[in-house]
N, C-alpha and C positions, 0 to 999 in steps of 0.2 A: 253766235257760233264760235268768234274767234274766245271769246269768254269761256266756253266750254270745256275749249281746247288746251286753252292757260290753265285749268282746274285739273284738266287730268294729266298734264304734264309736268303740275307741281304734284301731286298723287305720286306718280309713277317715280318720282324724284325722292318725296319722302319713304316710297318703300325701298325705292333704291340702296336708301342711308341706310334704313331701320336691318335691312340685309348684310348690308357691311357690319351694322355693327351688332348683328349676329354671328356673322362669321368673326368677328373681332372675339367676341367672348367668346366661341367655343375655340377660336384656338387659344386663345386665354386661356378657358379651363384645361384642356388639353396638356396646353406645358404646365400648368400648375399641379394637375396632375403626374405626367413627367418629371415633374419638378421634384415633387415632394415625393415620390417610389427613387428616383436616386437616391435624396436626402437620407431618406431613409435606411436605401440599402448600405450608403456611405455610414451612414452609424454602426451600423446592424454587423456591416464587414471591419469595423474598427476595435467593436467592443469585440468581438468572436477574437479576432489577433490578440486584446491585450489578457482575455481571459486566459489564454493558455501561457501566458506570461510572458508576450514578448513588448518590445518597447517600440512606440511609433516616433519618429524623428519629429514631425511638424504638430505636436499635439495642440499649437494653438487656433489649427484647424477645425482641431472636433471641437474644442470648449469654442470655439465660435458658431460652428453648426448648432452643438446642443445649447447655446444661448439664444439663439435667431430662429428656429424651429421648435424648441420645446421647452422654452424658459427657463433652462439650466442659468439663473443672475449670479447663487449665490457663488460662497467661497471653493469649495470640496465635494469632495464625493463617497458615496457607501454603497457598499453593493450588498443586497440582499436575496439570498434565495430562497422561492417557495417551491417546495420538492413534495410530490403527488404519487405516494405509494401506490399506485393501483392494485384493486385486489382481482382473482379470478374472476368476481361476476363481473367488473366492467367489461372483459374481453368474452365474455359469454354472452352477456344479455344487451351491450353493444354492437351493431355490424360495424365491420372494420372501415366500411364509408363513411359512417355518421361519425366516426372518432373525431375525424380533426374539425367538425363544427363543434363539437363540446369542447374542444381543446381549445380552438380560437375565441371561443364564452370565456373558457376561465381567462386568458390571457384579457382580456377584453373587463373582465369582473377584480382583475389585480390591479390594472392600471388606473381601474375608475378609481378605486376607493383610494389609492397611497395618493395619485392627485388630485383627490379634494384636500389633503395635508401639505404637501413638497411637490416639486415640479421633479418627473421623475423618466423614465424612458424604461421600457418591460420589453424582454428576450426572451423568446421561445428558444432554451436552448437546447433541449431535447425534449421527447412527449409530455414525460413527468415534471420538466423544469423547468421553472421560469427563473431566471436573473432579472430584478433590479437595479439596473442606474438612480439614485437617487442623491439630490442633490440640496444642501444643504450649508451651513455656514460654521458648523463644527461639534462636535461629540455629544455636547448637551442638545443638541436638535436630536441625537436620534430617538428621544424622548416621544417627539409628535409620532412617530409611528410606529407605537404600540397601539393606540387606538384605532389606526387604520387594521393594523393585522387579525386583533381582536374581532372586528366586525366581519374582518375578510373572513374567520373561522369560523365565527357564528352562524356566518349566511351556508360557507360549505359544509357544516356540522349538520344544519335543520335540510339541507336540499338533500342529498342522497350517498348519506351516510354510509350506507352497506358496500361505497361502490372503490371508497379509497381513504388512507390516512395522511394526514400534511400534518408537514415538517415545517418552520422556516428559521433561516439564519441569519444572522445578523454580522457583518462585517463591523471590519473598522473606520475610520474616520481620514482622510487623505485627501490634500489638499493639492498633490500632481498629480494629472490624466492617467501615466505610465504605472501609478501604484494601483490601479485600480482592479489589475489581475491581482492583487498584494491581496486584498477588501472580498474581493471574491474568492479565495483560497480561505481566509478566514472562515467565511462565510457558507463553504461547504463542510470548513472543518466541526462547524458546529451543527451543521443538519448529521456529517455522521456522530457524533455526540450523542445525538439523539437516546431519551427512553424508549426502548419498541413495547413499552405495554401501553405507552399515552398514545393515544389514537391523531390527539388535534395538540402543537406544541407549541412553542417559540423560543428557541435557543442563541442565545445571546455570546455574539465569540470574545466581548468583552466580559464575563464575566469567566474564562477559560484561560490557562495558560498553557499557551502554543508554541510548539519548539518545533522553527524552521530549516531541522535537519534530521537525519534518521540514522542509525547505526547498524550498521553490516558489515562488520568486520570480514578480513581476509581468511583469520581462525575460522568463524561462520560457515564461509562458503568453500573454505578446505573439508570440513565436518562433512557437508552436504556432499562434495565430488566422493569424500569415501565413500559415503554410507550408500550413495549408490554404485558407486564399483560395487559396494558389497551385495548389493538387492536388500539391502534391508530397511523397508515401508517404516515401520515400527519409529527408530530411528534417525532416518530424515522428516518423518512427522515431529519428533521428539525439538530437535532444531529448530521446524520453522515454527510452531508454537512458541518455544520459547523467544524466538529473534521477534515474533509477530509482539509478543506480551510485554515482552520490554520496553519496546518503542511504542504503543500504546500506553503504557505507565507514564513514559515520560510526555505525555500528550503533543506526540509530532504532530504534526500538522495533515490535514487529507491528501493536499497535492505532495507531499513528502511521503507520505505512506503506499503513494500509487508508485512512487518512485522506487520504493523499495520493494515491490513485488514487480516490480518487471527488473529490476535488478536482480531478482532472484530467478528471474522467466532469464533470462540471459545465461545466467551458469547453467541453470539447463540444456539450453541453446549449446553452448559452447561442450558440455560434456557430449550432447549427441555428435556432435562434427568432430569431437576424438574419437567418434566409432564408427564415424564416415556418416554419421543418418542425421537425419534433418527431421522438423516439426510436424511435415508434411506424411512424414511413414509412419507418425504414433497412431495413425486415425482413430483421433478423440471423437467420442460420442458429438460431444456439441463445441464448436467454436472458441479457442480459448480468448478472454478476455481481457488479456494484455497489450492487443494492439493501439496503439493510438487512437484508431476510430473507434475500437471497442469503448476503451474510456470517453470518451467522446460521444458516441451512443447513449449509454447509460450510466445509470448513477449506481456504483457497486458500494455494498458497503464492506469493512473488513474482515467480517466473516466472512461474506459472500467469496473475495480475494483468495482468504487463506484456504478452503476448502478447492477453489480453482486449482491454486499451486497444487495442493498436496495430490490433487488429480491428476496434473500433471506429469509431475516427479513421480508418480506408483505407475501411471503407463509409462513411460522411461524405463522403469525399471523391471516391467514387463517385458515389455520390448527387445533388452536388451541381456534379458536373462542368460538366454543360451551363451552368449558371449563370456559370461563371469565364472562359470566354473567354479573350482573349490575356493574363493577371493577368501572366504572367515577361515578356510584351512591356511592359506598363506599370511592372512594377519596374526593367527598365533606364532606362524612360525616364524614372521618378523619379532613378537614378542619376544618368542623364547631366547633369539640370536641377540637382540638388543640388551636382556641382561642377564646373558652370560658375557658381554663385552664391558657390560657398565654395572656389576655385579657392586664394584668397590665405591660407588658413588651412591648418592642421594636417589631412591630407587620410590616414592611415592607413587601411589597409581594417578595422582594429577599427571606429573612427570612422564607417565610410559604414557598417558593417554594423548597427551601434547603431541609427543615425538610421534606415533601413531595418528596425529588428527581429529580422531574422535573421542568420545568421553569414556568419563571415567567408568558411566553404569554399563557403556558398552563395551569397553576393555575387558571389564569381569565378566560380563554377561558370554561375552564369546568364549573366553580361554577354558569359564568353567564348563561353558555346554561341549567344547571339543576335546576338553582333556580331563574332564569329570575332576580334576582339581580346583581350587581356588588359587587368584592368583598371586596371593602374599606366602601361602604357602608354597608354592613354586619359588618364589626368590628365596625362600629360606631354605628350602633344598638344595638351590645353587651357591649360596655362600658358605652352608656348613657340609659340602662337599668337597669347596676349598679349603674349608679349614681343616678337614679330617685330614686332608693330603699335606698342609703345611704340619700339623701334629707328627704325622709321622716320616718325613720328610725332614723337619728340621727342630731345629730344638728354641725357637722361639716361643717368647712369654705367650702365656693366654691371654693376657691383654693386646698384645702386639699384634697377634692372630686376630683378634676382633676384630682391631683396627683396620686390618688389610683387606678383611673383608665386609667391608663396610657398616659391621656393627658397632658403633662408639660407646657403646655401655655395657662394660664387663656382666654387671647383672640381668641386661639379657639378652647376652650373647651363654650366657650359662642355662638361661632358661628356654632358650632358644635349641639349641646344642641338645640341650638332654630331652626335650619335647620332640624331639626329631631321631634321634639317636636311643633314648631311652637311660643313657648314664651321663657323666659330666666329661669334659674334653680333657681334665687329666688322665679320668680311668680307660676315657676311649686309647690316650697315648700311654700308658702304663698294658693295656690290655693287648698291644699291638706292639710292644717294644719285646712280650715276652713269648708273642706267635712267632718274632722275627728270631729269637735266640733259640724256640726247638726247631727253627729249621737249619 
């Protein structure tokens, strides 16, 4: 009996243990679970900071996180994005439930395949895009993953083809935490690069040169504040086309190029608050896509940008119509006042267009629609009006007379003269010397 007694005392002993250390493992798993959704988030909220380009103080924090978690050993880093055009049928023939398990597949289908090559870390960082961390020991490595992308394309080319097209880009090579927004700026510059007739791509920002600044001059956004005092769409299109085309020539950079359309969303901004109204009273059809979270949101590319603004700036100038009145009647007659004061100087229509703000196609374009003249022939009516009056007036040379009014070239200030007058500046002052003597 007492035998009995010892057998189920040790029983009850061993299941005692085997319980503890049940409960041992599941809070084991428990915090390791824990564990690793901070780890996680703690990445996830590090890369988010530096992609918009700010600098972390303690960076040898994260290279120790992403060494001890996700075997970031080597030297550097490259960040690469794969960006996921969606077409109409995804959001048709998908319910909007099921989106984000297919979303978490691809995320899930990127990170398999780039680590069976490099040890690498994938960011969901909007629907269509993923960021890559990937981590490597220097420039010639970024070699190993072109074969991972290739397969990654092949496999999403043969699945379902009709439903979207991918981009991806390739950064540069950086060997500190802090440049690592640097890698991904590159690396969007080249998804917008992109050909949009190639359905499936891989854009490489090392084979691009990228210039990380953009030009917007003061001139620019003078042009712009006229042309909308003036209401004229035409015009402020004319501007931001060309300010858009240029800095695209010079292959500014994506996060530069964002920077210069909300640069130009700001002088908007700023002319509406000279007329007391605000963003909020244009009631734009749909959302404009300037804000911070807008970019943030979504991946715009520079079309997409430029037709935003120019929406923009034509409700502005809708908007603010009734306010502007005859504004192209008062630029000519800024015109006309300007040279009849500066008649005797360098009178180019570069010149009057400067001092005016706007160009030069729009300088003529107005003067001639408001005074059915052209505008070179208006200054020459104004200088050989002064000269008719200095002829008879005074007895200075015809040369001297040119001079004074701003014609420096005797010959054609004669053919000027008589193209306007119909005779030459002698006969005009011999024809008027002898009306003055019958009277």
């Amino acid at each position: 009996m007492n035998g009995e007694n010892e057998v189920n005392a040790a029983a009850n002993e061993f299941e005692l243990i085997q319980q503890g250390i049940n409960r041992m493992s599941d809070s084991h798993q428990q915090y390791k679970v824990k564990y690793d959704k901070q780890t996680s988030e703690y990445v996830e909220y590090s890369l988010l900071f530096l992609l918009k380009g700010h600098t972390i103080n303690q960076e040898e924090i994260l290279r120790e996180t992403l060494k001890a978690d996700f075997g970031f050993t080597h030297s550097g880093f490259i960040c690469c994005t794969v960006f996921f055009d969606f077409k109409d049928a995804f959001y048709q023939d998908i319910q909007d439930t099921e989106r984000i398990y297919i979303i978490n597949g691809i995320k899930k289908i990127v990170w398999n395949l780039l680590g069976t090559q490099v040890p690498c870390y994938v960011l969901e960082h909007r629907q269509n895009l993923f960021v890559c961390l990937i981590n490597i020991d220097g420039p010639q490595d970024t070699e190993l993953l072109h074969p991972a992308f290739h397969r990654m394309l092949n496999i999403f080319e043969y699945d379902i083809r009709m439903y979207y097209d991918i981009t991806i880009g390739i950064g540069t090579f950086y060997t500190n935490v802090n440049d690592i927004g640097a890698s991904y700026n590159e690396a969007m510059t080249a998804v917008s690069k992109r050909n949009k007739d190639q359905r499936f791509q891989i854009v490489d920002s090392n084979q691009l040169s990228i210039e990380n600044s953009y030009q917007y001059s003061l001139h620019d956004e003078q042009k712009i504040l006229n042309y909308l005092k003036l209401g004229d769409v035409p015009a402020v299109r004319d501007v931001i086309v060309s300010v858009v085309e240029s800095n695209v020539q010079q292959d500014v950079s994506y996060e530069h190029m964002l920077q210069l359309f909300k640069e130009m969303y700001v002088t908007g901004i700023r002319f509406l608050a000279e007329k007391g109204q605000s963003v909020a009273q244009l009631e734009m059809e749909q959302e404009l896509p300037f804000s911070d979270k807008a970019f943030e949101e979504s991946f715009l590319g520079t079309k997409e940008l430029e037709k935003a603004i120019l929406e923009f700036f034509t409700r502005i100038i809708e908007t603010t119509k009734a306010q502007r009145g005859q504004k192209t009647g008062n630029l000519v007659s800024l015109i006309e006042k300007y040279i009849q004061e500066h008649y005797t100087q360098d009178l180019g229509l570069e010149q009057i267009a400067d001092e005016m703000g706007v160009s030069v196609k729009y300088v003529s374009r107005v003067f001639k629609d408001k005074t059915g003249e052209y505008l070179t022939d208006y200054i020459n009516q104004v200088r050989i009006e002064k000269a008719k009056e200095l002829l008879v007036q005074t007895d200075l040379r015809v040369n001297d007379i040119a001079e004074r009014i701003g014609i420096h070239s005797r010959t054609t200030f004669l053919r000027v003269f008589k193209k306007v007058e119909g005779i030459s500046p002698n006969e005009y002052r011999t024809l008027h010397k002898k009306i003055k003597g019958f009277e």
